[in-house]
N, C-alpha and C positions, 0 to 999 in steps of 0.2 A: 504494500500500500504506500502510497505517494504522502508526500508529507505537506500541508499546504505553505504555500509561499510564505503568507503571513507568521504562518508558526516559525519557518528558517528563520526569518526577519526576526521577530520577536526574541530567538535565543543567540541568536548573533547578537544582538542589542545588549541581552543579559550578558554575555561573556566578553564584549568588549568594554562593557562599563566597569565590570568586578576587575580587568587587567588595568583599567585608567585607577580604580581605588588603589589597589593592589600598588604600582608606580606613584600613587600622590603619598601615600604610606610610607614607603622607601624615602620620598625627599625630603616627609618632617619628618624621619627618622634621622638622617644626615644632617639636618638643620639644628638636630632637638628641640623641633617645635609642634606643634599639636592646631588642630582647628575647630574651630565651633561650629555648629550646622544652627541657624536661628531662622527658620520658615525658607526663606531665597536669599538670603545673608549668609553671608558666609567669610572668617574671620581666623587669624591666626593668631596665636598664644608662643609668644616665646618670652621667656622669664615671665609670665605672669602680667604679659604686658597683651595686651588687645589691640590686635590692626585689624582697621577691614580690607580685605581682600577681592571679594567682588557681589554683584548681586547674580543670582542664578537666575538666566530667562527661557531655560528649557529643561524642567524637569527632568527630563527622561537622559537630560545626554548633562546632569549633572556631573559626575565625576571626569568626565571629557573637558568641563570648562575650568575645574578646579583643578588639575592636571597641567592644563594651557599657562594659567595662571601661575601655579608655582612652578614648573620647566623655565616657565618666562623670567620669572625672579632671583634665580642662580644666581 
């Protein structure tokens, strides 16, 4: 049985967003810094200190944009 398109889509979607977490995990690891999730806020902690980082304008491809963001920031 054939697998609908939609469903390929859908788990491709799921596995490339867990490797974008997976990779933003790695960079405030190396950073030693951590980040907040606050609704489409989104905010990084290092010593304790709060920056914002960016607003999220696509749910779905969140960890894609937070990924962008801190690669961008190195």
């Amino acid at each position: 049985m054939k697998e609908r398109q939609s469903l390929k889509f859908a788990n491709w979607t799921k596995t490339t967003e867990e490797w974008y977490q997976k990779e933003s995990d790695k960079i405030l690891y190396r950073k030693k810094s951590g980040i907040i999730l606050d609704n489409d806020l989104v905010f990084t902690v290092i010593d304790n200190h709060k920056q914002f980082l960016l607003k999220i304008d696509n749910p779905k491809k969140k960890w894609f944009q937070i990924w962008l963001k801190l690669r961008d920031a190195k």
